[in-house]
C-alpha positions as CSV (number, residue, x, y, z in Angstrom):
1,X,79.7,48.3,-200.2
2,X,81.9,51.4,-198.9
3,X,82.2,51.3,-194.9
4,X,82.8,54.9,-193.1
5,X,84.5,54.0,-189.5
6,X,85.0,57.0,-187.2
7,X,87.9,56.6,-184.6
8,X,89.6,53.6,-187.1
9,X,92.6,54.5,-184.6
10,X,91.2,53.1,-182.0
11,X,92.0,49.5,-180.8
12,X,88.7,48.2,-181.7
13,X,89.2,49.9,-185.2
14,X,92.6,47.4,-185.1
15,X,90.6,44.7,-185.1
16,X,87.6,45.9,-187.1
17,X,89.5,47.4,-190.0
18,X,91.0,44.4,-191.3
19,X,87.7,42.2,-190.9
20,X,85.7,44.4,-193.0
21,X,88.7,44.7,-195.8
22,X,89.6,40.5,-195.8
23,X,87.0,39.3,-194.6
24,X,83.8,41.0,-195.8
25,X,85.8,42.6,-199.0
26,X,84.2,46.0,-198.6
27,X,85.9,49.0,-199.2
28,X,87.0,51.3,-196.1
29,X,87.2,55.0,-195.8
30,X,89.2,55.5,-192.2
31,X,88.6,58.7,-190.7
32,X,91.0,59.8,-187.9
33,X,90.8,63.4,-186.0
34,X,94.6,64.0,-186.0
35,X,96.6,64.9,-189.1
36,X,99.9,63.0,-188.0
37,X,98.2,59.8,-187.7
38,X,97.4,59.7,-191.7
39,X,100.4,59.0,-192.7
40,X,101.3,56.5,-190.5
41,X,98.1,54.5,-191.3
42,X,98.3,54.8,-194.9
43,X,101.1,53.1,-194.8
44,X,100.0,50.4,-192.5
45,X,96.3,49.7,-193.6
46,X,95.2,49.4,-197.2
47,X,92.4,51.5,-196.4
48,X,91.5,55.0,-197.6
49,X,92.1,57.5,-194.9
50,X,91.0,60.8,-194.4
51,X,90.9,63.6,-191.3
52,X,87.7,63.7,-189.5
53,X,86.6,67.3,-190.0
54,X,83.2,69.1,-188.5
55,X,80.5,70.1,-190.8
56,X,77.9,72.8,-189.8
57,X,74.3,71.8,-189.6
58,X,73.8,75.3,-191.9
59,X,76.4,74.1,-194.1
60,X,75.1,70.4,-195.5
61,X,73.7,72.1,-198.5
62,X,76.7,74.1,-199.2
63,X,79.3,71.3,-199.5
64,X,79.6,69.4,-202.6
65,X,78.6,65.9,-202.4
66,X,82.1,63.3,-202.1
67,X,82.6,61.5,-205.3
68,X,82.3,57.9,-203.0
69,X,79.0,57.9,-201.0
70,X,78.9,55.8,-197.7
71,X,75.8,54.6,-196.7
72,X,77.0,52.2,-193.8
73,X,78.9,53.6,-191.0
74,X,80.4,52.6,-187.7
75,X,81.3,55.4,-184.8
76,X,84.1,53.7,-182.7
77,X,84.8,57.1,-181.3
78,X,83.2,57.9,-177.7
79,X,79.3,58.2,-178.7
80,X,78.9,61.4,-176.9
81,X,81.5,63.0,-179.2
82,X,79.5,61.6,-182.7
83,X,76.7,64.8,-182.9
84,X,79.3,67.1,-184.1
85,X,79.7,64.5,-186.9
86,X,76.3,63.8,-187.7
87,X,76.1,66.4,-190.8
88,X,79.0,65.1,-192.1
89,X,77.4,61.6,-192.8
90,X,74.7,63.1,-194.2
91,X,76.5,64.5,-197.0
92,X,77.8,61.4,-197.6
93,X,74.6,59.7,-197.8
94,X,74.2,57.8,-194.7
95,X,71.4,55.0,-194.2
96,X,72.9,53.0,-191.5
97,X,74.8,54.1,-188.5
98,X,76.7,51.4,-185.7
99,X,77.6,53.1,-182.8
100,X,79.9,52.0,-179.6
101,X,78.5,53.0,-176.2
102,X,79.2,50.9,-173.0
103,X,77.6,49.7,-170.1
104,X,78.9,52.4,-168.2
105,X,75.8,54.1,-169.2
106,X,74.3,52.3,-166.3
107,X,76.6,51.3,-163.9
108,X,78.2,54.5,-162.9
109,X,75.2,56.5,-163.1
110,X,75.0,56.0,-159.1
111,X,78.3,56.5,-158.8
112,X,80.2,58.3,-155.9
113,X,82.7,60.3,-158.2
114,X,80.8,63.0,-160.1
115,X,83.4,62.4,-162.7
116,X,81.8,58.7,-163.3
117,X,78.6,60.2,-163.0
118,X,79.1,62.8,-165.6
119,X,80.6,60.0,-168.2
120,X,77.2,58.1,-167.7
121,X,75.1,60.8,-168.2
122,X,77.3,61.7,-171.7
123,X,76.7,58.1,-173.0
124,X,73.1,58.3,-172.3
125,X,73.2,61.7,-174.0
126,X,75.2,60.9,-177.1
127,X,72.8,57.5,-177.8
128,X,69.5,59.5,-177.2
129,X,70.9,62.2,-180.0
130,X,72.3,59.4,-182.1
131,X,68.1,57.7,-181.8
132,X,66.7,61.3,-182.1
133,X,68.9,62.3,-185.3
134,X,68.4,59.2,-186.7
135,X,64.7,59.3,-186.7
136,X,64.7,62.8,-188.3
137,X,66.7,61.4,-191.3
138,X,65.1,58.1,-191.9
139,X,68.6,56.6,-190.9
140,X,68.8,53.1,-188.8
141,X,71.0,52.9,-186.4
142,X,72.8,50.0,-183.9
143,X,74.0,50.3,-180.6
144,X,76.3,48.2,-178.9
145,X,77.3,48.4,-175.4
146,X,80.3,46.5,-174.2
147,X,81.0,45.9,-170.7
148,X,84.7,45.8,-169.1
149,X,86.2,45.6,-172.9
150,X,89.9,44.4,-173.0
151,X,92.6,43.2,-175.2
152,X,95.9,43.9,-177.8
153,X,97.8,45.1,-174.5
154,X,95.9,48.5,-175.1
155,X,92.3,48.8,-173.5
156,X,91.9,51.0,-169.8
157,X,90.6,48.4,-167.9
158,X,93.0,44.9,-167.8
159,X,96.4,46.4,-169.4
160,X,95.6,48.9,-166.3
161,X,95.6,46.6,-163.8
162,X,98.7,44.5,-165.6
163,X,101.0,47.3,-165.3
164,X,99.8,47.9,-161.7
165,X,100.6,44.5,-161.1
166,X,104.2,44.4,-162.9
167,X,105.4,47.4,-161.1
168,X,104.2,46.9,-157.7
169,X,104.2,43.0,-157.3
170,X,100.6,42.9,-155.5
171,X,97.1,44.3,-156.3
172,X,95.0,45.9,-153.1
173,X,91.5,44.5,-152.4
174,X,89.1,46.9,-150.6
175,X,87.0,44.0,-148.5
176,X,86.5,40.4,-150.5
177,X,86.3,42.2,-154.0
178,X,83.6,39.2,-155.0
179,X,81.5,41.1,-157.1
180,X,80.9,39.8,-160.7
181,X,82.6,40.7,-163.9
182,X,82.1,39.8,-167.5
183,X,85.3,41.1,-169.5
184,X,84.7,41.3,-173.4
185,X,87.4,40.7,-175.7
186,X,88.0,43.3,-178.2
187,X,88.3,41.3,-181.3
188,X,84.5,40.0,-179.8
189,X,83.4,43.4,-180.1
190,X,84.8,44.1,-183.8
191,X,83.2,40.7,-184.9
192,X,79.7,42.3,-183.5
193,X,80.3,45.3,-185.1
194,X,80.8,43.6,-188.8
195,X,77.6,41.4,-188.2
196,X,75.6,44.4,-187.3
197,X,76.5,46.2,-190.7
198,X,75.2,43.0,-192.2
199,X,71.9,41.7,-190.5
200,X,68.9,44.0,-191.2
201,X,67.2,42.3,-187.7
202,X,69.7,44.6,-185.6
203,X,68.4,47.7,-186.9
204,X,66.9,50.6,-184.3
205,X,68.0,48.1,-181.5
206,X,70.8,48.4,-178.5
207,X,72.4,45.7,-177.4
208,X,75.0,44.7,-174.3
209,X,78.0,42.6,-175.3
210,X,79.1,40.7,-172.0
211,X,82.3,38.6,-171.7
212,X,81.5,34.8,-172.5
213,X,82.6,34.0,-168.6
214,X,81.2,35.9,-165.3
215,X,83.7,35.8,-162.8
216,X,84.6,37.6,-159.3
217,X,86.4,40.3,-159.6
218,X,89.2,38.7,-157.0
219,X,89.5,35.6,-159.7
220,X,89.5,38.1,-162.4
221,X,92.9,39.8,-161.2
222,X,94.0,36.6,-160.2
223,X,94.4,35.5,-163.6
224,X,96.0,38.5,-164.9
225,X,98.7,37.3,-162.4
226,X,99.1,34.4,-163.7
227,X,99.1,35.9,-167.4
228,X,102.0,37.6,-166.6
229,X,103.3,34.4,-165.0
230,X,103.7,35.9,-160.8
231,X,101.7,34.6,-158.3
232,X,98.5,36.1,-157.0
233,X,99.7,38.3,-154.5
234,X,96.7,40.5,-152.6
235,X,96.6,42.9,-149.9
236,X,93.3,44.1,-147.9
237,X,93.0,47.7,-147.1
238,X,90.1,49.5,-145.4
239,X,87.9,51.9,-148.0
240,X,90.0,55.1,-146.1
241,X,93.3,53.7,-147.1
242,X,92.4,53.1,-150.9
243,X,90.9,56.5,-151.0
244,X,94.1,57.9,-149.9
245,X,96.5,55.8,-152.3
246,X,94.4,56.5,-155.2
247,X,95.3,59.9,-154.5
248,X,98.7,59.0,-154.9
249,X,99.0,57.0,-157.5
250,X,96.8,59.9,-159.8
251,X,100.3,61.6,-159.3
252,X,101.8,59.0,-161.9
253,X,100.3,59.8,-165.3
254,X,99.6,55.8,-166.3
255,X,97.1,56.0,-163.2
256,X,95.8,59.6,-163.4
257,X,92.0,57.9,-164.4
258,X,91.9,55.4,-161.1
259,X,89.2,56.9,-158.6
260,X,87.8,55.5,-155.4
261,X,84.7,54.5,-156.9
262,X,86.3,52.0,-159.1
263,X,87.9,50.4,-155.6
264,X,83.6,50.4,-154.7
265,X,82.7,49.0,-157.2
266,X,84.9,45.9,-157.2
267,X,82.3,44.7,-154.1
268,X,79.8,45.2,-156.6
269,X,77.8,42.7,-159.1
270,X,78.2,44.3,-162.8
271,X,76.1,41.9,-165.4
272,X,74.8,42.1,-168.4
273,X,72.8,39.7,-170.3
274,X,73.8,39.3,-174.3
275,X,71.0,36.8,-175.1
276,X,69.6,39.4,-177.4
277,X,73.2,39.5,-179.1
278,X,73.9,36.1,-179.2
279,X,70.1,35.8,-180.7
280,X,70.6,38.7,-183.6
281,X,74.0,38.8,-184.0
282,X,75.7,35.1,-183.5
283,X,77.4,36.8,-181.1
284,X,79.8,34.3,-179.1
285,X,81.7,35.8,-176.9
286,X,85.0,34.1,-175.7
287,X,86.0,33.2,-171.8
288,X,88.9,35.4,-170.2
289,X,91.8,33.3,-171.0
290,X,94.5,36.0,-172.0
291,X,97.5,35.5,-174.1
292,X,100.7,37.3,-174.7
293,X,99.1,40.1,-177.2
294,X,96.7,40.8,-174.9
295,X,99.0,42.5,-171.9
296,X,101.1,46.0,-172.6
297,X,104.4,45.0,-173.4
């Protein structure tokens, strides 16, 4: 079977792409959005790679068919950005579609920063277009939601907080910062991925994909300390003064993402339940015990 995977750049596309070519055997078309990343790739991955390019809606009948058909695909690109590539998979004969989302869907929906809010409401947007599409086509789909997703020393969430730590030598806690995280691995996520191209069951369902071990948040960081072998060094600030030093650190381009509302949230419970993953998909996600590859270098 031919795979299609969309964003195969990405760092879950690192892991993915070499479990569907060794492990599964199936052949891989990689598409990728920039031009100078081909090359590169090519070399790298036995795979066949090719640049993402839009198709009109008005245009599907005008494009010769590829030569290869792909009937499964995976989307490792943001979700919300996957409409504008929907014609495209039909013309290559798409049945089956496996899309990334997150749990952000839900959890920032309430959020204080309008930026957050607007990212929620995009995720919701892109998986109710991917259903809706879908439908119209006869074409199943999979979703899979991961919640705080880390790993290979490049995900936004732990390698974040890592470099924090390495170049200031503490981490600031707005109040007790108790509230419960369930980091996913990435390689967790890629394994999901796989078994949803495989087991018919998943088909027209979402699922969440929590970390195998719910923590506090203040554990959580404590361990990335002790990953990068300092000791847990914290510092309390009042809600004001993080506001303020967010503000400063967005100067630095590494941090330009950080808002306020993350420094809220860190009070806050954030977990999912994967039973429904774990049922359909053997998914068996690992405890948050991180090694060298995981942190940036």
């Amino acid at each position: 079977m031919r795979i299609g995977v969309i964003g195969a750049t990405s760092f879950i596309g690192r892991c993915l792409i070499p479990l569907l070519t060794a492990e599964a055997g199936w052949e891989v078309t990689a598409f990728s959005r920039r031009a100078q990343d081909l090359q590169y790739f090519r070399e790298t991955n036995p795979v066949d790679w090719q640049l993402l390019q839009k198709v009109e809606p008005s245009q599907t009948r005008e494009v010769h068919p590829p030569e290869k058909q792909i009937s499964h695909w995976v989307c490792l690109a943001p979700i919300w950005g996957l409409p504008e590539y929907l014609p495209m998979l039909s013309i290559y004969g798409v049945k089956h579609v496996v899309a990334i989302s997150s749990t952000s869907r839900f959890t920032k929906c309430f959020s204080s920063d309008t930026t957050e809010q607007a990212l929620a409401k995009r995720l919701a947007d892109g998986e109710e277009h991917l259903i809706a599409w879908a439908k119209t086509k006869e074409v199943t789909w999979t979703i899979l939601r991961p919640t705080m997703i880390y790993g290979l020393g490049s995900d936004k969430n732990i390698s974040v907080i890592a470099r924090f730590i390495r170049h200031f030598a503490f981490f600031p806690f707005p109040g007790t910062a108790m509230g419960l995280r369930q980091p996913v691995h990435v390689n967790d996520v890629a394994l999901s991925c796989l078994a949803a191209l495989n087991i018919c069951e998943t088909t027209n369902r979402s699922y969440n994909l929590s970390g195998g071990e719910t923590l506090p948040y203040r554990e959580m960081i404590g361990r990335i300390f002790s990953a990068i072998g300092k000791s847990p060094r914290f510092v309390t600030f009042p809600l004001w003064t993080f506001r303020m030093a967010v503000k400063c650190l967005r100067i630095i381009p590494r941090f330009r993402h950080l808002s306020a509302a993350m420094a809220e949230r860190m009070n806050q419970d954030l977990i999912f339940d994967h039973e429904d993953a774990a049922r359909d998909l053997g998914f068996s996600p690992r405890p948050f015990l991180l090694t060298h590859e995981d942190l940036p270098e």
